[in-house]
DRENPA-790805 format. One record per residue (C-alpha): residue in one letter; x, y, z; residue number from 0. Coordinates in pm, whole numbers, padded with zeros to 5 digits. Example, Ala and Ser with C-alpha at 12.3 -4.5 7.8 and 13.67 -1.06 7.14 Angstrom:
2
   type       c1       c2       c3   seq
      A    01230   -00450    00780     0
      S    01367   -00106    00714     1
This chain:
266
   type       c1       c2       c3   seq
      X   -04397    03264   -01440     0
      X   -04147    02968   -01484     1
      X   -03945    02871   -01185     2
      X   -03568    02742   -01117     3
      X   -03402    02628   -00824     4
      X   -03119    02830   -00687     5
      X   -02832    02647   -00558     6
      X   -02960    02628   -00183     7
      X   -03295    02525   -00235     8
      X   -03419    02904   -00297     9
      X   -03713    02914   -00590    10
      X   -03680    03189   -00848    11
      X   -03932    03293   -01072    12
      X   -03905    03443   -01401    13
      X   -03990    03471   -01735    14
      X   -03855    03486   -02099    15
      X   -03980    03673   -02372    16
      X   -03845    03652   -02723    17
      X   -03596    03433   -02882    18
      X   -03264    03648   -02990    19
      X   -02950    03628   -02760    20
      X   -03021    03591   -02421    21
      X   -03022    03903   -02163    22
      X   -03109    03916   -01818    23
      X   -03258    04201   -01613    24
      X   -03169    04299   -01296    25
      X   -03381    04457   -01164    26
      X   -03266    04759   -00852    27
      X   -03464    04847   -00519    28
      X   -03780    04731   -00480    29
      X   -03834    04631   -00832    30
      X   -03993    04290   -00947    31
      X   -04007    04117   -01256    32
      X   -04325    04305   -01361    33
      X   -04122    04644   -01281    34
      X   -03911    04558   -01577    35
      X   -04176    04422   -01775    36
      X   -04211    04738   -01977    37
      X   -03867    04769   -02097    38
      X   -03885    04351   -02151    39
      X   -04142    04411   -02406    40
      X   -03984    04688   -02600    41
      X   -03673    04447   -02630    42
      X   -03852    04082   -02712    43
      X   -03844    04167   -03071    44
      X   -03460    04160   -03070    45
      X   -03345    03961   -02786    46
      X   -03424    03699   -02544    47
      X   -03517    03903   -02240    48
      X   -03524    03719   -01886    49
      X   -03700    03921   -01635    50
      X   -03687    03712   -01248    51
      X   -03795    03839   -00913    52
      X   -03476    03875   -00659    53
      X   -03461    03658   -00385    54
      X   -03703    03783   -00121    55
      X   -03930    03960   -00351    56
      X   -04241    03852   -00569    57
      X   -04282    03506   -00669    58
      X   -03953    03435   -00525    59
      X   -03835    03281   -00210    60
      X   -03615    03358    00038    61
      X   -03331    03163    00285    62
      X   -03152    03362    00549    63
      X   -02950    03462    00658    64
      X   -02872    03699    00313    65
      X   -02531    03663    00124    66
      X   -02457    03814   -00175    67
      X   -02286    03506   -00314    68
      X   -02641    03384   -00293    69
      X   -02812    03633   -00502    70
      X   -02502    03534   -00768    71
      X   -02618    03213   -00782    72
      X   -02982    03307   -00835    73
      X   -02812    03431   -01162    74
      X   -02611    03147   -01248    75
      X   -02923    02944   -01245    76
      X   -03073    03180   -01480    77
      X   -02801    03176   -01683    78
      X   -02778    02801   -01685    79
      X   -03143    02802   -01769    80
      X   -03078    03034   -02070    81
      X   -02797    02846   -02225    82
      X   -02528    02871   -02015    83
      X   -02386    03200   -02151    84
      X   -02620    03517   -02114    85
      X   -02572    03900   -02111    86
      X   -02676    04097   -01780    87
      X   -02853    04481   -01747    88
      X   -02873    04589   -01404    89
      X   -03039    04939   -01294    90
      X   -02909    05059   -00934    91
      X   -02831    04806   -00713    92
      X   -02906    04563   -00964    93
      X   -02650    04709   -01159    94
      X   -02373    04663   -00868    95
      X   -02472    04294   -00826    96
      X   -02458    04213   -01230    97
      X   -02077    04353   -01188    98
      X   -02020    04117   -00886    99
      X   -02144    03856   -01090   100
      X   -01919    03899   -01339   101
      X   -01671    03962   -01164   102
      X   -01718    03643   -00994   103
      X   -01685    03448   -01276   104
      X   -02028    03422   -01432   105
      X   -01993    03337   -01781   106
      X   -02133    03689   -01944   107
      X   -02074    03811   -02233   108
      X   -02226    04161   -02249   109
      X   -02270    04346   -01937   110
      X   -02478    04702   -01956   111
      X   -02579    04914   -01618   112
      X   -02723    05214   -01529   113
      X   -02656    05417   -01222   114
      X   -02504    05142   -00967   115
      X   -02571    05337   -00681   116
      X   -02222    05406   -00499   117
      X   -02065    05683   -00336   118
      X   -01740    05725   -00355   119
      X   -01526    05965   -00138   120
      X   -01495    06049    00193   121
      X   -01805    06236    00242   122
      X   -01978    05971    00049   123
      X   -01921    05651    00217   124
      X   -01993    05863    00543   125
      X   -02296    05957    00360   126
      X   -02353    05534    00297   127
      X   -02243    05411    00677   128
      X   -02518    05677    00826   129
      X   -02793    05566    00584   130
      X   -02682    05177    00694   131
      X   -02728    05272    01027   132
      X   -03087    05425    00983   133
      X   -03173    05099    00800   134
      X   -03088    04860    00996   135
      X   -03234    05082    01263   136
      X   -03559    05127    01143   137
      X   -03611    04713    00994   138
      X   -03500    04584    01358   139
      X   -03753    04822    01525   140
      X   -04026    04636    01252   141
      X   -04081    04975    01095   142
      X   -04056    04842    00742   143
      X   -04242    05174    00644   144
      X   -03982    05356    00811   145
      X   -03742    05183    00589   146
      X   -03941    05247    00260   147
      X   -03965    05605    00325   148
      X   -03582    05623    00397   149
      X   -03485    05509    00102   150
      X   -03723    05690   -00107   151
      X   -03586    05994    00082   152
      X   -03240    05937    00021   153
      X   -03285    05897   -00393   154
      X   -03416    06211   -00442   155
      X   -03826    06211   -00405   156
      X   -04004    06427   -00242   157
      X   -04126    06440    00052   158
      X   -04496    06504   -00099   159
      X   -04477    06226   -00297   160
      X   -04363    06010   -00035   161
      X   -04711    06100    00126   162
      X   -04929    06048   -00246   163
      X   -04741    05689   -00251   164
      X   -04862    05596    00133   165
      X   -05211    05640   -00015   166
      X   -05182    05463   -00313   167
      X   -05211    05098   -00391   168
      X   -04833    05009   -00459   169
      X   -04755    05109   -00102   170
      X   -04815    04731    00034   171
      X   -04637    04586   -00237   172
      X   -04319    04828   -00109   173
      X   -04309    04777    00237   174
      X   -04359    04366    00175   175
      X   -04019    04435   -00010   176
      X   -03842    04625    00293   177
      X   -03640    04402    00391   178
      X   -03435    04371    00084   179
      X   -03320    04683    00127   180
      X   -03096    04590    00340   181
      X   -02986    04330    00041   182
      X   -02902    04647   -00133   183
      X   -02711    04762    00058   184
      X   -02501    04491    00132   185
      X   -02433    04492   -00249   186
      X   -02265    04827   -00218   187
      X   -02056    04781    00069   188
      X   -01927    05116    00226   189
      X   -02008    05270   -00086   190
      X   -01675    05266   -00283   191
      X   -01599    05161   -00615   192
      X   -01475    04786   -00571   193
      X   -01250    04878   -00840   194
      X   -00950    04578   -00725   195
      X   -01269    04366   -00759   196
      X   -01385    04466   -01030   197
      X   -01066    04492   -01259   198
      X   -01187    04110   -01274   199
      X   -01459    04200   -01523   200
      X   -01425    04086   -01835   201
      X   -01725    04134   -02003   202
      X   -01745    04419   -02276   203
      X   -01927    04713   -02035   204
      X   -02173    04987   -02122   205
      X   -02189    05226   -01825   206
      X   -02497    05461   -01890   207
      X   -02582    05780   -01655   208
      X   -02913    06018   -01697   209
      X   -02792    06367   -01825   210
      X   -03032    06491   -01601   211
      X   -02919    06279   -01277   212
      X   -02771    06430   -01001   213
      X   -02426    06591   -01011   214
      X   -02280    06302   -00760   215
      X   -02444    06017   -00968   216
      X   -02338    06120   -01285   217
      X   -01899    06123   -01107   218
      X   -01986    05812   -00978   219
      X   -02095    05668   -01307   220
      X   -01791    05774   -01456   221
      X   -01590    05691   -01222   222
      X   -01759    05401   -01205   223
      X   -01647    05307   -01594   224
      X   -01282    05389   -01577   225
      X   -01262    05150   -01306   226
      X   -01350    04890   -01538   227
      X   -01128    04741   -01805   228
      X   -01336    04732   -02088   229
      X   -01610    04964   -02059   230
      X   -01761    05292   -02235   231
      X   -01976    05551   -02085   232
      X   -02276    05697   -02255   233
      X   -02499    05952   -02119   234
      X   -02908    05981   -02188   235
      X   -02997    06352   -02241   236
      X   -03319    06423   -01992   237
      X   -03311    06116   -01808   238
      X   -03320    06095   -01404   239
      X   -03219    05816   -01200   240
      X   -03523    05649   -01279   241
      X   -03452    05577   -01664   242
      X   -03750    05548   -01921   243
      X   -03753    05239   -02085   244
      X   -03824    05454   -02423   245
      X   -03516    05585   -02354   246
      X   -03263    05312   -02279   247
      X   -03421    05046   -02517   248
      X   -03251    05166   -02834   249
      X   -02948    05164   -02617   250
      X   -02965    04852   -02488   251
      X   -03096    04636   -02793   252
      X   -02800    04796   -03039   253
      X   -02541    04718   -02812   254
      X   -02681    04371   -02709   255
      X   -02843    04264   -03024   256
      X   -02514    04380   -03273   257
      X   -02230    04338   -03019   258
      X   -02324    03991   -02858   259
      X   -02251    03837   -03233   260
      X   -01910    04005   -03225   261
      X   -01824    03896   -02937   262
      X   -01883    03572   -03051   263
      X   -01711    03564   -03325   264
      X   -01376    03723   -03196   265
């Protein structure tokens, strides 16, 4: 993997594949570079695809203590290193901070998500400031497993799963990651739609929910799109909050691939 300086000192790996216009991954909880390898290769032939590890995670390094304005400069750099103008696809969390980014000014010109995890409503940002507390609970007590298994919990997978993924091999590579959970959830705040925030987003916006997602994801997707100014909401029939890259690739590379070039030219 190729490596860029953030703007305090942090390292970032990543790599590029193929050579259309650029896009840049980003990638949710837990995820790595080499978690979004799969749907990297299914769009090389079309576009540029930039997969990186997040701060804190991989091949990456770290500084403390954790702002998001830092993780939106880990993304300017890759953006600088692209060209200076890139598009941005962010699954869950990694969704919310691509918005942020944009929002903040980074020069995007296609911005696609799926399933930014927030919770809007009353019961739902209750629902967010008790699953903070467990959290930061469980990663100040060093129970990093603890934290793993919360979160794992809280999207839906079961608990006898939870158990198959203790024994398996991936486990250590999730609780090395535990910590950035709490990244995560800093990028969601209390859990509402930042939608005064986010009426700063100017970047054309595909909003994309899993037919089969649950009932509360799905609202907040859509909710999620009328907050923004100029963005369309598609739904994948079958798909779960974990999206198949089979799935979203077609997506993803015709509105990327035929939309970045009129955007350019308007």
């Amino acid at each position: 993997m190729d490596k860029i300086l953030s703007r305090d000192g942090t390292s970032i790996a990543y790599r590029r594949r193929g050579e259309g216009p650029p896009v840049i991954l980003v990638g949710g909880a837990l995820s790595t570079a080499a978690t979004e390898a799969p749907l990297a290769r299914l769009l090389a032939p079309r576009l540029g695809v930039i997969t990186y590890d997040r701060r804190g995670r991989g091949s990456s390094g770290d500084s403390g203590p954790y702002r998001v304005e830092r993780e939106i400069e880990d993304l300017a750099a890759l953006v600088a290193a692209a060209g200076g103008r890139a598009s941005l696809f962010g699954t869950g969390a990694g969704g919310a901070l691509a918005l942020q980014a944009q929002a903040a000014g980074l020069p995007v010109d296609l911005l696609a998500v799926y399933e930014p995890p927030y919770t809007p409503g009353a019961s739902g940002e209750r629902f967010k400031a008790c699953c903070t507390a467990r959290l930061h609970r469980l990663l100040t007590a060093g129970d990093r497993a603890g934290a793993v298994e919360l979160f794992l919990s809280v999207t839906g997978v079961p608990a006898d799963m939870i158990a198959r993924m203790r024994r398996a091999p991936l486990w250590r590579d999730l609780v090395s990651m535990a910590h950035t959970l709490a990244y995560d959830d800093a990028l969601l705040g209390n859990g509402a739609i930042p939608a005064e925030r986010f009426a700063s987003v100017t970047a054309r916006t595909l909003v994309v929910s899993g037919g089969s997602s649950p009932t509360r994801a799905r609202l907040a997707t859509r909710a999620l799109a009328d907050a923004l100014p100029r963005a369309r909401h598609r739904t994948l029939t079958g798909q779960t909050r974990e999206v198949a890259p089979q799935a979203i690739a077609p997506v993803l590379a015709e509105f990327f691939a035929r939309d970045v070039y009129a955007h350019q030219a308007s």
